[in-house]
BATORPA-944311 format. One line per 5 residues: their letters; for each residue x, y, z of C-alpha. Coordinates in nm, 3 decimals. Example, Ala and Ser with C-alpha at 12.3 -4.5 7.8 and 13.67 -1.06 7.14 Angstrom:
BEGIN
as = 1.230/-0.450/0.780 ~ 1.367/-0.106/0.714 .
//
This chain:
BEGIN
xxxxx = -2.596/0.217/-0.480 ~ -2.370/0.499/-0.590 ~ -2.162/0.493/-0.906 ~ -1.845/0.664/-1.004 ~ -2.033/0.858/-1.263 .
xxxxx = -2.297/1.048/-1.038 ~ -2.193/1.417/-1.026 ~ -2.089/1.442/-0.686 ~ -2.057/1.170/-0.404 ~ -2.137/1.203/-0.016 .
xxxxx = -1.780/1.201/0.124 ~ -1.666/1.033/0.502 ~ -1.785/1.345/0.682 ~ -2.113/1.392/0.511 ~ -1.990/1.672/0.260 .
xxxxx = -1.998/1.725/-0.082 ~ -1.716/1.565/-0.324 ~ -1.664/1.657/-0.622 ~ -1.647/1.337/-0.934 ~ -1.298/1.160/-0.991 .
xxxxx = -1.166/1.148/-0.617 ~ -1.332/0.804/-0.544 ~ -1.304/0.479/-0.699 ~ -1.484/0.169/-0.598 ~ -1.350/-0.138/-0.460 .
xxxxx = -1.542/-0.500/-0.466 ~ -1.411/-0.703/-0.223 ~ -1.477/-1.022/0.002 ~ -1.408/-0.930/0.376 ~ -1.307/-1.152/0.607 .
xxxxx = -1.559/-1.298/0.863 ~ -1.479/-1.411/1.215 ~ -1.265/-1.758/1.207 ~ -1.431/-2.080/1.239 ~ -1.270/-2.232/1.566 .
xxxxx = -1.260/-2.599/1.444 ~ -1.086/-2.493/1.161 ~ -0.752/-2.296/1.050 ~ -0.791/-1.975/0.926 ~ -0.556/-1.728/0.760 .
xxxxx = -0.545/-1.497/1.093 ~ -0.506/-1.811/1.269 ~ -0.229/-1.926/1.087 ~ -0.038/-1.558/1.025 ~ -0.042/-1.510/1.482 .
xxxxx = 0.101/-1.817/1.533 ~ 0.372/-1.762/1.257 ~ 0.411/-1.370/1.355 ~ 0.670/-1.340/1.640 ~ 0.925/-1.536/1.356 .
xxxxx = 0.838/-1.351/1.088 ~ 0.865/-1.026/1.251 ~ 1.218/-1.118/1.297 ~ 1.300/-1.084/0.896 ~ 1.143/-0.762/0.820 .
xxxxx = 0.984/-0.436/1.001 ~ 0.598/-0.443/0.882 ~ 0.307/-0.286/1.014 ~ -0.106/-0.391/0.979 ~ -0.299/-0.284/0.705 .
xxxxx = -0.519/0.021/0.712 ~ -0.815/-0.182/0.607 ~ -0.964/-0.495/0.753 ~ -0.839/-0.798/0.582 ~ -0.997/-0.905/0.306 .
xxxxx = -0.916/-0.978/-0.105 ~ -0.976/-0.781/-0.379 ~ -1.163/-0.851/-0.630 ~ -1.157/-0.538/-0.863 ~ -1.051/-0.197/-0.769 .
xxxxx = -1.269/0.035/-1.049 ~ -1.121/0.383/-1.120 ~ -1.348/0.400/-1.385 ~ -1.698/0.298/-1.329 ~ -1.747/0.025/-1.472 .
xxxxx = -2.135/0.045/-1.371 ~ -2.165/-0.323/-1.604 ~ -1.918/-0.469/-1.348 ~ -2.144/-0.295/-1.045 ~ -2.505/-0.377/-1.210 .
xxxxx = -2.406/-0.714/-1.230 ~ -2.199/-0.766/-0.844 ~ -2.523/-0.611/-0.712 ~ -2.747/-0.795/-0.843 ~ -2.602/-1.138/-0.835 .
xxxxx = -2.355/-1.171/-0.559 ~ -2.323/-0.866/-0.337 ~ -2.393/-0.950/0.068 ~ -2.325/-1.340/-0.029 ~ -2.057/-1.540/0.179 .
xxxxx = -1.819/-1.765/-0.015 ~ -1.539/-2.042/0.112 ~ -1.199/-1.900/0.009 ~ -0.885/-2.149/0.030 ~ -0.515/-2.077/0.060 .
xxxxx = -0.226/-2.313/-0.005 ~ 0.018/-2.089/0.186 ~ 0.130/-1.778/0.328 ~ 0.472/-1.568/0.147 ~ 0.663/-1.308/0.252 .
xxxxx = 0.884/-1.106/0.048 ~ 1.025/-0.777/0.172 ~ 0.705/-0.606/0.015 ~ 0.472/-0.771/0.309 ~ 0.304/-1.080/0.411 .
xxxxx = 0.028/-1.210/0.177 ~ -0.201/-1.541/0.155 ~ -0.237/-1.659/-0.164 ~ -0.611/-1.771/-0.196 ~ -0.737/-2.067/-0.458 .
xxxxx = -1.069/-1.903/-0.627 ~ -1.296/-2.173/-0.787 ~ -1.362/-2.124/-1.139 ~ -1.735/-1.929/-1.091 ~ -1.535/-1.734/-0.845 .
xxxxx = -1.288/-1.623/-1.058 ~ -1.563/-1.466/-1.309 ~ -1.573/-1.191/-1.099 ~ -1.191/-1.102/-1.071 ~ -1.069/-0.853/-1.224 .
xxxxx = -0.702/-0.822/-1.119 ~ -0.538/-1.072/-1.332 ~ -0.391/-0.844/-1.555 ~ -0.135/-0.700/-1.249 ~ -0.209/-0.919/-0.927 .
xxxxx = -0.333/-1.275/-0.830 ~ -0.633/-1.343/-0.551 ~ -0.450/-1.298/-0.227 ~ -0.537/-1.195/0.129 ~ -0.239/-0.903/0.282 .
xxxxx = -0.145/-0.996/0.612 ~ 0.108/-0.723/0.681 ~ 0.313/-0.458/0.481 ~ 0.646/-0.355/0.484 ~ 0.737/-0.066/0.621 .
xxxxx = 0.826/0.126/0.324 ~ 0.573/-0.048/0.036 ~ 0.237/0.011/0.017 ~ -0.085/-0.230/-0.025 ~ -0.056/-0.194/-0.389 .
xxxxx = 0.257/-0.393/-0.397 ~ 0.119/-0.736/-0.250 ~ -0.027/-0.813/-0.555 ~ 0.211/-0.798/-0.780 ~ 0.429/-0.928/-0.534 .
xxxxx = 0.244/-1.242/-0.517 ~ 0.212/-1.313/-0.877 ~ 0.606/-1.251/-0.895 ~ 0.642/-1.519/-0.605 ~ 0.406/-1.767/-0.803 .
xxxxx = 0.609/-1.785/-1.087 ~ 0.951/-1.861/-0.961 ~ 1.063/-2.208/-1.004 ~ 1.335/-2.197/-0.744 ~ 1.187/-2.268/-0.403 .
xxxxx = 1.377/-2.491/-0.211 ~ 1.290/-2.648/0.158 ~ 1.470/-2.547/0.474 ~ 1.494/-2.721/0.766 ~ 1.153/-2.623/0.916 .
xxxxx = 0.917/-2.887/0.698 ~ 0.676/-2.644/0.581 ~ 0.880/-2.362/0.491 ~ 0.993/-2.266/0.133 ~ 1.315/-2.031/0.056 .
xxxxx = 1.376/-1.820/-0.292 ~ 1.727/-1.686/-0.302 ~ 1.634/-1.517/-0.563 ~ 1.385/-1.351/-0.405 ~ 1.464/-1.393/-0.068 .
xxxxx = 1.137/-1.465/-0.015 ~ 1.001/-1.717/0.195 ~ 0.643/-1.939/0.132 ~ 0.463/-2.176/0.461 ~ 0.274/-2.427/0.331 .
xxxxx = -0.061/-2.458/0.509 ~ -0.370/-2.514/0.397 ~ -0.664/-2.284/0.558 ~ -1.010/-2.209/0.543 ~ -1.203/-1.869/0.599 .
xxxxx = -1.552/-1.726/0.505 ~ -1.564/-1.385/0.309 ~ -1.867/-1.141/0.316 ~ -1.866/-0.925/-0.069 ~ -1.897/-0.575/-0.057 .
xxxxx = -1.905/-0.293/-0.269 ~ -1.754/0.017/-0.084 ~ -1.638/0.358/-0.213 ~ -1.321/0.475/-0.118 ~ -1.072/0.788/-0.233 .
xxxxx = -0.938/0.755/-0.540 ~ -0.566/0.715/-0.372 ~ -0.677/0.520/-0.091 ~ -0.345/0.297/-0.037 ~ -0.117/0.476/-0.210 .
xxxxx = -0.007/0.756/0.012 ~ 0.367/0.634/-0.052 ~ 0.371/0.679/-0.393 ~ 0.375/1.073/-0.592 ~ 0.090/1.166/-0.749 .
xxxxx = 0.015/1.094/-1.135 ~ 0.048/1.472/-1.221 ~ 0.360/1.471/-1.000 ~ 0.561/1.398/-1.338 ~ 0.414/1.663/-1.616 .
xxxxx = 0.435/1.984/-1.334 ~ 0.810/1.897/-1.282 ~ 0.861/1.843/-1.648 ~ 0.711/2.212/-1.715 ~ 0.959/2.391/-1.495 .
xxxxx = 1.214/2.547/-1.651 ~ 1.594/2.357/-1.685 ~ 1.749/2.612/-1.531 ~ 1.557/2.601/-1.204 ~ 1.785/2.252/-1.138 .
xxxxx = 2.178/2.262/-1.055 ~ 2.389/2.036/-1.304 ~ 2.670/1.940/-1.107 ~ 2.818/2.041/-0.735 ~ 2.977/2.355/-0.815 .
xxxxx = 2.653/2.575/-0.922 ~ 2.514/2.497/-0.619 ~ 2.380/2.805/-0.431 ~ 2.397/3.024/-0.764 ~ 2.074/3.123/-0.894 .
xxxxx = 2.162/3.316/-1.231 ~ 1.844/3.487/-1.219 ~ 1.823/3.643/-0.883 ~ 2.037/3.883/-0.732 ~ 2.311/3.788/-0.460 .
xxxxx = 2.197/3.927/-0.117 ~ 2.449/4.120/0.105 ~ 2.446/4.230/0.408 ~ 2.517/4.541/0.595 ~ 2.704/4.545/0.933 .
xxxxx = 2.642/4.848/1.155 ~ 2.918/4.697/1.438 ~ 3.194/4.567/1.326 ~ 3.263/4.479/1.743 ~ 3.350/4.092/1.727 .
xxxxx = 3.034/3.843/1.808 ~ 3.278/3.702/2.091 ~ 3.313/4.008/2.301 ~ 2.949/4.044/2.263 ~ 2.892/3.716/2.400 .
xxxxx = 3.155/3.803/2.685 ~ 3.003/4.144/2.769 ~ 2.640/4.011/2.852 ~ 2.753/3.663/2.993 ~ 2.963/3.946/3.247 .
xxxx = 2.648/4.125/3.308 ~ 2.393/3.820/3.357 ~ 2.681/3.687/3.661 ~ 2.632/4.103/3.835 .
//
């Protein structure tokens, strides 16, 4: 196993990488579906072609799977421990249903209480499975997005049975129950993996150290730097750029 806090890591390609541009990620991964039973893949395909129809979202990167903690940090405790104890096990996972929120397409997933020991995303996310993503969000999102959509008290049913509606959300939920195995993992991946929508942490502090003036302040200063000089130009034929154009269209038709 390698931790966060070894000097350097062994990158994708095989080269050297320097400490602090990997974190590692602990998660269950899905395995292939039982057939004589519905599984969250199942149940997402045959529910696709409609929900396609309320937002544009594209596939995850990564294969599905759910999260259990995403360590910036290394927490070698938290890897110690997963290695020793549960890492290559299967479990059962359950989901009540499926939501989708502009954000993407998630399955919430019931963890039983010895499962939930090892998750470690309470604090900003609930256990969930992402399905799809919209087009402008980001993996990230889905779990807060799903802890948002757990909380609201104002579902109401439509006129397909299993189908919830938010309006103040505009979210929707499918009630369904399903059943999948996950394999747990521990895999490194870059420390931004995921978030290639969002600007970087520094982004922030390098703007804020550029001087004020750099920025306009309203319409009118636009294109007026006060601290570089105006650049002219020098004509050396003052014949008009028409008659130019004339003269060698003229000679192109001899």
């Amino acid at each position: 196993m390698i931790t966060t806090s070894d000097h350097s890591t062994e990158g994708a390609a095989g080269g050297s990488v320097s400490e602090g541009q990997w974190a590692d990620i602990y998660w269950g991964l899905l395995e292939t579906e039982d057939p004589q039973k519905v599984g969250l893949l199942k149940l997402y395909n045959q529910w696709k072609p409609w929900i396609q129809t309320l937002h544009p979202y594209t596939p995850p990167s990564d294969p599905p799977h759910m999260t259990l903690f995403y360590d910036r940090d290394g927490d070698e405790m938290y890897q110690h421990a997963f290695y020793e104890e549960v890492e290559g096990r299967q479990w059962e996972i359950n989901s009540d249903y499926i939501v989708i929120g502009k954000e993407g397409v998630a399955a919430a997933v019931a963890l039983t209480s010895e499962q939930l020991e090892w998750y470690e995303m309470a604090g900003e996310a609930i256990p969930h499975v992402t399905l799809a993503i919209g087009t402008t969000h980001q993996a990230k999102d889905l779990g807060p997005m799903c802890r948002n959509l757990k909380s609201l008290r104002d579902w109401s049913d439509t006129q397909i049975p299993t189908v919830q509606f938010s309006s103040s959300a505009q979210a929707y939920r499918i009630w369904s129950i399903t059943y999948d195995q996950v394999l747990l993992e521990h895999r490194q991946i870059e420390r931004f993996h995921g978030r290639e929508k969002m600007d970087h942490p520094d982004s922030a502090p390098m703007l804020d150290s550029l001087p004020e003036n750099l920025w306009s302040v309203g319409s009118a200063d636009v294109g007026f730097c006060q601290q570089v000089d105006p650049m002219t130009f020098e004509l050396s034929d003052y014949t008009p750029i028409w008659q130019m154009q004339y003269y060698i269209i003229q000679n192109q038709r001899q």
